[in-house]
C-alpha positions in Angstrom: 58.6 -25.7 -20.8 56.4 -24.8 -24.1 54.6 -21.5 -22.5 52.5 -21.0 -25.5 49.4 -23.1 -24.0 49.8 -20.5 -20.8 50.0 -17.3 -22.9 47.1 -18.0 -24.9 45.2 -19.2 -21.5 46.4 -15.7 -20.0 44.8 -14.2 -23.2 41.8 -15.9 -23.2 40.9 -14.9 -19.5 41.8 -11.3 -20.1 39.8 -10.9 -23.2 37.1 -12.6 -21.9 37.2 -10.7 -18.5 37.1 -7.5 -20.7 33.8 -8.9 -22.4 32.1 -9.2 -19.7 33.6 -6.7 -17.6 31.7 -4.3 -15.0 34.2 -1.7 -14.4 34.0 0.5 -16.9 35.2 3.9 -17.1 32.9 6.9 -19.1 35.2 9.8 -20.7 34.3 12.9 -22.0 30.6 14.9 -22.4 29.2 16.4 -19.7 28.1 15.1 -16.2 25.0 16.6 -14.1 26.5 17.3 -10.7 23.5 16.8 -8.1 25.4 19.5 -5.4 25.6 22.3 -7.7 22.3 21.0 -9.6 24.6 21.8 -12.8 26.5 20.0 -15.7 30.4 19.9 -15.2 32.7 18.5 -17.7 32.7 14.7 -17.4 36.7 14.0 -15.9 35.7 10.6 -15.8 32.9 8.2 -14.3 33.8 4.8 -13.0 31.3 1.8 -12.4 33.0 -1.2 -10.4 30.6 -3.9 -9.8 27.8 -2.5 -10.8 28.5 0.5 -8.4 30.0 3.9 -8.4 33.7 4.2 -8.4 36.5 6.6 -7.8 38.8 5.7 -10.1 41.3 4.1 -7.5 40.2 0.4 -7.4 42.5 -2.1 -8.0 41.1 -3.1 -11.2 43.4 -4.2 -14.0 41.1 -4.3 -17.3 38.7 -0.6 -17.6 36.4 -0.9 -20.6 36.3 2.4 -21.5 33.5 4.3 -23.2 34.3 8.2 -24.7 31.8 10.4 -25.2 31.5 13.6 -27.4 30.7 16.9 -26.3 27.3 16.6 -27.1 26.8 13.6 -25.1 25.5 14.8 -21.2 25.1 12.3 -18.4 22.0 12.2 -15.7 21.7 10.1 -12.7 19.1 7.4 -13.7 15.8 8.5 -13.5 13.4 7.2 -10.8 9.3 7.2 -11.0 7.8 7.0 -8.1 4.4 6.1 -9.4 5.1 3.5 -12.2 2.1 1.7 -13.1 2.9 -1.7 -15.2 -0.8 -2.0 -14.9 -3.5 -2.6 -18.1 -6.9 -3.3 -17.6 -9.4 -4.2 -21.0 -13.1 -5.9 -20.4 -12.9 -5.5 -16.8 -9.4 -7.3 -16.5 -6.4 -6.1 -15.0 -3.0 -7.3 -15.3 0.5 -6.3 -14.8 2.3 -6.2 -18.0 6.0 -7.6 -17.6 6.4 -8.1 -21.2 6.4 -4.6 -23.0 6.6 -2.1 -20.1 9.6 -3.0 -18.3 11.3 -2.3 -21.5 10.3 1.0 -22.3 10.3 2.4 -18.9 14.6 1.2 -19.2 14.4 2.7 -22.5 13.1 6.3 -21.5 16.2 6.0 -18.9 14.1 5.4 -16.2 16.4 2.5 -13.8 14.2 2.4 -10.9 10.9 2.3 -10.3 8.3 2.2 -7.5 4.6 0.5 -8.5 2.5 2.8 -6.8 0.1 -0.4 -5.6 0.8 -3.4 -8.1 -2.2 -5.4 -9.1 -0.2 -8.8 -9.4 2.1 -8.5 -6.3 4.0 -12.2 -6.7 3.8 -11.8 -10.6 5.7 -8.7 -10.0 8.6 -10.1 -7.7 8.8 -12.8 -10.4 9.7 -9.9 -13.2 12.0 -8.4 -10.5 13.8 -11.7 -10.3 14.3 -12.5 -14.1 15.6 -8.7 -14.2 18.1 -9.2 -11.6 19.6 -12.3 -12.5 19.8 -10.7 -16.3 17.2 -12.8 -17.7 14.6 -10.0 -19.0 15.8 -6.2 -19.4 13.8 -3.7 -16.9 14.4 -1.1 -14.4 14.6 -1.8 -10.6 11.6 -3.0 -9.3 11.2 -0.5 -5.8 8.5 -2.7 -5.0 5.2 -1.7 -3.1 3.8 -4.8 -2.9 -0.3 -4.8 -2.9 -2.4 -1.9 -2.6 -3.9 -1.0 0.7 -7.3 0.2 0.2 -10.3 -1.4 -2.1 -8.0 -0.2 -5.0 -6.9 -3.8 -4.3 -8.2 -7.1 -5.7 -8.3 -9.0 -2.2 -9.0 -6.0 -0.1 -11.7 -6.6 3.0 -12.9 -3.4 4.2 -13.6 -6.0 7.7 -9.9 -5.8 7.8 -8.9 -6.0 11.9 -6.4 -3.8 12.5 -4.2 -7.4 13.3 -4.6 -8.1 9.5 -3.7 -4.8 8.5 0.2 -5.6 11.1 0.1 -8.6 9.1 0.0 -7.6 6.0 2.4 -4.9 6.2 5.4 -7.6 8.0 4.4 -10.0 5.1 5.2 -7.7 2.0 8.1 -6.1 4.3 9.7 -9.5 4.7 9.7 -9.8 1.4 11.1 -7.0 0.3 9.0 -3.8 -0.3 10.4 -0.3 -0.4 7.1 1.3 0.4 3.6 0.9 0.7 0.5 2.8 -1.2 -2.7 3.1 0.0 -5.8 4.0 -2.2 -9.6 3.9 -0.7 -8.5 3.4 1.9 -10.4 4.6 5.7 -9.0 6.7 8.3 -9.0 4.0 10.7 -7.2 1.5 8.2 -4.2 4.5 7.3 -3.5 4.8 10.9 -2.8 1.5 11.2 -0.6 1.3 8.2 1.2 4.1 8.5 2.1 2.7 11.7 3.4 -0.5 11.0 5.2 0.1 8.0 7.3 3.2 10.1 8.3 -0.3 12.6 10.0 -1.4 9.5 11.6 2.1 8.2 9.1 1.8 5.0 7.1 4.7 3.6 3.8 5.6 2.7 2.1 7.0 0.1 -1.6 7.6 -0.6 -4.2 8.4 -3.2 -6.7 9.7 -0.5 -9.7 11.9 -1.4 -11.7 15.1 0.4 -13.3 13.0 3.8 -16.0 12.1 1.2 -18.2 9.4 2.0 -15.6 8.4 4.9 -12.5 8.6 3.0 -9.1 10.4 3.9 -8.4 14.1 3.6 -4.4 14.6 2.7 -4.4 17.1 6.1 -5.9 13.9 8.5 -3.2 11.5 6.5 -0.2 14.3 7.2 -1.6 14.1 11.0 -1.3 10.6 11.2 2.4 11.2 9.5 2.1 9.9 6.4 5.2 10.5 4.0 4.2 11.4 0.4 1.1 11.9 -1.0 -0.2 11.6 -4.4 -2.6 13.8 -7.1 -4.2 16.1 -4.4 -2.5 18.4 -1.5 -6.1 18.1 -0.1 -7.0 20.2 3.0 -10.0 22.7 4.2 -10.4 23.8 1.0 -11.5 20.2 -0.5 -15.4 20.1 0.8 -15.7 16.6 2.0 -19.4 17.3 0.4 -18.3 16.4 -2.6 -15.6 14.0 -4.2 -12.0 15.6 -4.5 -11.7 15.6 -8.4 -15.6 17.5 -8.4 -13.8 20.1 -5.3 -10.4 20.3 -7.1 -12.0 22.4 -10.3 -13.4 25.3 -8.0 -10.2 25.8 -6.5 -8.9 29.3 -7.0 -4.9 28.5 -6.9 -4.1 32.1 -5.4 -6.7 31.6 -2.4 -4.9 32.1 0.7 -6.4 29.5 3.0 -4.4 27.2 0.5 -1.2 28.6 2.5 -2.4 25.9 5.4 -2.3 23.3 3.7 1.1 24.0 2.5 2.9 24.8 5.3 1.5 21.8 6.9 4.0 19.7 4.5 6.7 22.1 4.9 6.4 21.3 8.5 6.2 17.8 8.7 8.3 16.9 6.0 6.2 15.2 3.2 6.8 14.8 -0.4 3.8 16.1 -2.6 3.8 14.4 -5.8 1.5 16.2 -8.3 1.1 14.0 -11.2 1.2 16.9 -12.7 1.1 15.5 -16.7 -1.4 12.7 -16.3 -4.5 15.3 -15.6 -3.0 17.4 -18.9 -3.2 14.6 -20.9 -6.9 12.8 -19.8 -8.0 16.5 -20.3 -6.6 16.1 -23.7 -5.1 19.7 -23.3 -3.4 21.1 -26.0 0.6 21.9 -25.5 3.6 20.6 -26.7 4.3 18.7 -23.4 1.7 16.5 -24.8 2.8 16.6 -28.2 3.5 12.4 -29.1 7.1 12.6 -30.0 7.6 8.5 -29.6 4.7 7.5 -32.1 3.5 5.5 -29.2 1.3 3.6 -31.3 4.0 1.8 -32.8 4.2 -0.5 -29.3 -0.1 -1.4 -29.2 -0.7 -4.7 -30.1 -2.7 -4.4 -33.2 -6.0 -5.1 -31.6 -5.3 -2.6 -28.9 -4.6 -0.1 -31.8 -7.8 -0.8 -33.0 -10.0 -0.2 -29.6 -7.9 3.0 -28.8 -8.9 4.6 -32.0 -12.7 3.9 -31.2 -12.4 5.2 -28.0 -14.7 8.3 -27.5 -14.5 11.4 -25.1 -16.0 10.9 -21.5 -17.0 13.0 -18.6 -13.5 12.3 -16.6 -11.9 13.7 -20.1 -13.6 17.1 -19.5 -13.1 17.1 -15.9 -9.7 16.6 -16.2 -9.1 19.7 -18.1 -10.8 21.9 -16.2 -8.4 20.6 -13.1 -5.0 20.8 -14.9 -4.9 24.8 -15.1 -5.8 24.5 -11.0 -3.1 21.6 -10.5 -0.5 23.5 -12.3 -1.1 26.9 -10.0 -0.8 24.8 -7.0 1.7 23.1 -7.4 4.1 26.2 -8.5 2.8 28.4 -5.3 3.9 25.0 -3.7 7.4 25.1 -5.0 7.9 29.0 -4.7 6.6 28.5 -1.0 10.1 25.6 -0.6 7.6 22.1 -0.6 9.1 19.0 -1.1 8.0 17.4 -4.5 8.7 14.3 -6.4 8.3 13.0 -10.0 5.8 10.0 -11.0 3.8 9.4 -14.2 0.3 7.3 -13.1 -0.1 5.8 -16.2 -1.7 2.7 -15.8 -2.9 1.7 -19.3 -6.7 1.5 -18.9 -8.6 0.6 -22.1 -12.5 0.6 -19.6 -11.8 4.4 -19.0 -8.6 5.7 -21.4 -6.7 8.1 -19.7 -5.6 9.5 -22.8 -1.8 9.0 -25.3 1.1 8.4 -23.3 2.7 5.3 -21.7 4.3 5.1 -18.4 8.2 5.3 -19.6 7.9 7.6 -22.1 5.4 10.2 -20.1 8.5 11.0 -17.0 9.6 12.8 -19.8 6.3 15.0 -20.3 5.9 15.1 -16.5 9.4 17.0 -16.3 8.5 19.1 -19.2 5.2 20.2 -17.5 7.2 21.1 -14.2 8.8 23.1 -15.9 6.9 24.7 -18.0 4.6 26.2 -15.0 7.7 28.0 -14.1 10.1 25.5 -11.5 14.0 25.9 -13.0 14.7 22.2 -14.8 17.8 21.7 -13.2 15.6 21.5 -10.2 12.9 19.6 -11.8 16.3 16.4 -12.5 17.0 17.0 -9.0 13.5 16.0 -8.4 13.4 13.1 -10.8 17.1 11.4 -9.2 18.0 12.2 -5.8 14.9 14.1 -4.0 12.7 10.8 -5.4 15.4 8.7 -3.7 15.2 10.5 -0.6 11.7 10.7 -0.5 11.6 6.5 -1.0 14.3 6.5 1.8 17.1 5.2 -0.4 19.2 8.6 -1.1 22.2 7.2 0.1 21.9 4.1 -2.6 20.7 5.9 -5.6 19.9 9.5 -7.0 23.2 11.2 -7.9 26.0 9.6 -10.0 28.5 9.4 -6.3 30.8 6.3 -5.2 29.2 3.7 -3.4 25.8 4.2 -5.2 24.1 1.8 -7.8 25.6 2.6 -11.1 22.5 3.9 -13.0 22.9 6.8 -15.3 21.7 7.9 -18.9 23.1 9.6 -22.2 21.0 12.2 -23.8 22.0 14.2 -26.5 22.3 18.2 -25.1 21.8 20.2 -22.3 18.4 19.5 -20.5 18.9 22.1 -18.3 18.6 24.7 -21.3 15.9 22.9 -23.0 14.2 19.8 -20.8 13.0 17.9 -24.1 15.9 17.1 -24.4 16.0 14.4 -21.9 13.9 12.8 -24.5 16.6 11.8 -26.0 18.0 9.2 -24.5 20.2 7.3 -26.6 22.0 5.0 -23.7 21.1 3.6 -20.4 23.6 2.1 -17.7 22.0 0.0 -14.8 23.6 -1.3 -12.2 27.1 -0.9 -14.5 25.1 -2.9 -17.4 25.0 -1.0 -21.2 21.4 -0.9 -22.9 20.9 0.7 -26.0 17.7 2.9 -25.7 17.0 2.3 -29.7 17.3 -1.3 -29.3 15.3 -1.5 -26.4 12.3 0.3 -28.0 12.1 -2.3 -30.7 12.2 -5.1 -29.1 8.7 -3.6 -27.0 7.0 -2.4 -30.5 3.7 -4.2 -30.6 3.4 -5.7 -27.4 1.7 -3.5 -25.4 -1.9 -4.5 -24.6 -4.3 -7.5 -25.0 -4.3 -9.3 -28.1 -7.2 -10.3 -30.4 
């Protein structure tokens, strides 16, 4: 018996299985240890199937990748407000071409939508990423918004459609839900239905102006996160929250209410912190652009961004970052829960000034910590507190068996200097290698509307 033919078919299967292998094993560098919130030396990190491993799988063929000592390893990052949205001459889109890409790039493997403008257009890109189609992060999906933020919102709404609509998008799939001018009546109803299916919510809610929803009456209702504003007595429902926000005096003790009214119950405040710095156009080097960001407009949207003047919102926004940044480290010294999300939606009707979605976790972390909160708490924040507060901390956060393998490569210790998890230079999702460099590229100049 010639066993030639065999040997070579025996070959041909192991190479091939090696090719395309997902169980790989990570040696050397450094590995941030969600526990101890510190880096330990890496002894070794398996991915099996796209999962976490231990190390004592029965697998026969480990692809091994070493690192240096330089190299340190995160959990992959997870924004919980990720807009893919753009919006030019009173036109708004998702953008599935350009985004998806850099948010994978920045190491950011999962994100939630925060309200998506293009629901089904949305679940399409979260198909083609899945089957390995497109790159992109996970889509944590939160289907449409629920409020007149929404194209077909109907403030008629019965509270019948509002149980409907929740079981549809939950059937489907969603992670969460979002709510954004939205009414009190409305929020009570959602907040409801979506804790029948074990789904969040989250809200952009206002002061009680002109019938909208005060962050204390959502918290009553028990709602689980909310975004931009704590809210409470101190926001006059006279006046719109971003006009009450910039008379806030941070150190005013009726603001302890408010706080320990999330301590109590349990909900995730998640500041935004960055996005107000940088419509205020406030100089720092959080904001400094350290990804040339122009390099991924289309060339017509280059064009309208540098014609772009001032506004009114720019102005206002500056004079509520100083106030956003002294709440939001009295909330953290007082032992709130917060999480980590960019609200960049790339608006050329009313610019919200440089930085796009992926890129900006990075200057969202960097602003954390530079009002004072340690950064090995602010990765903590970023990995396994977001996944808690989305309800899937025991399927992603922390590199730990059984988990989705998602991690990222940066070059140094971000716990010593937090720009340096701007340097991403490899992303693993779901046990799948991208190059962060190559992923860039293939987004430069696609980003926006074209001419």
């Amino acid at each position: 018996m010639n066993s030639k033919p065999l040997l070579a078919l025996l070959l041909f299967l192991l190479f091939s299985l090696t090719a395309f292998s997902q169980n790989k094993i990570i040696t050397g560098g450094w590995v941030y240890d969600s526990s101890t919130k510190s880096f330990k030396k890496n002894t070794g990190v398996y991915l099996v199937n796209g999962l976490f491993g231990t190390g004592s799988e029965n697998v026969m063929n480990w692809e091994v990748m070493s690192l240096t000592d330089a190299d340190y390893i995160l959990p992959g990052l997870i924004d919980l407000h990720a807009h893919y949205r753009v919006s030019y001459d009173n036109k708004a889109y998702d953008d599935t071409v350009a985004m998806p890409k850099i948010f994978l790039a920045n190491g950011v493997t999962s994100t939630f939508p925060a309200g998506e403008i293009e629901p089904e257009k949305m679940w399409d890109l979260q198909r083609s990423i899945d089957s390995n189609q497109r790159p992109g992060p996970r889509i944590l999906h939160s289907g449409p918004y629920f409020g007149t933020a929404a194209p077909d919102w109907n403030p008629d709404f019965t509270e019948q459609d509002i149980r409907k609509r929740v079981d549809e998008w939950a059937r489907k799939g969603a992670y969460g839900f979002k709510a954004k001018g939205i009414t009190k009546e409305h929020l009570e109803v959602l907040i409801d239905q979506a804790h029948k299916h074990d789904l969040t919510v989250t809200g952009h809610l206002n002061s009680g102006y002109r019938n909208s929803v005060n962050p204390q009456e959502a918290i009553e209702m028990g709602i689980d996160r909310v975004e931009h504003f704590l809210g409470g007595r101190l926001l006059a429902d006279s006046i719109d929250a971003y006009q009450s926000l910039k008379q806030i005096d941070p150190a005013d003790p009726r603001l302890e209410e408010i706080i320990q009214l999330y301590i109590e119950n349990g909900v995730y405040f998640d500041a935004t912190l960055a996005t107000y710095g940088a419509i205020g156009q406030v100089k720092s080097l959080v904001f400094m652009d350290w990804a040339f960001e122009e390099l991924y407009f289309t060339p017509f949207t280059d064009r309208i961004i540098k014609n772009i003047k001032p506004s009114d919102f720019n102005a206002l926004c500056a004079l509520i970052y100083p106030v956003k940044q002294g709440i939001l480290k009295r909330y953290y010294d007082a032992g709130g829960l917060i999480t980590v999300g960019t609200d960049r939606p790339f608006l050329l009707d009313n610019y919200l000034g440089g930085g796009i979605g992926g890129f900006f976790i990075h200057r969202e972390m960097a602003a954390m910590v530079e009002v004072g909160i340690p950064a090995a708490e602010v990765i903590y924040f970023a990995t396994q507190q977001n996944a808690e507060a989305l309800g899937i901390g025991d399927k992603a956060g922390s590199i730990s068996p059984g988990k989705w393998g998602d991690m990222i490569i940066v070059k140094g210790n971000p716990i010593e200097d937090i720009n340096r998890t701007r340097t991403v230079h490899t992303v693993i999702k779901a046990g799948k290698v991208y190059s962060s460099m190559d992923l860039k590229n293939s987004a430069k100049g696609k980003l926006g509307p074209v001419e």
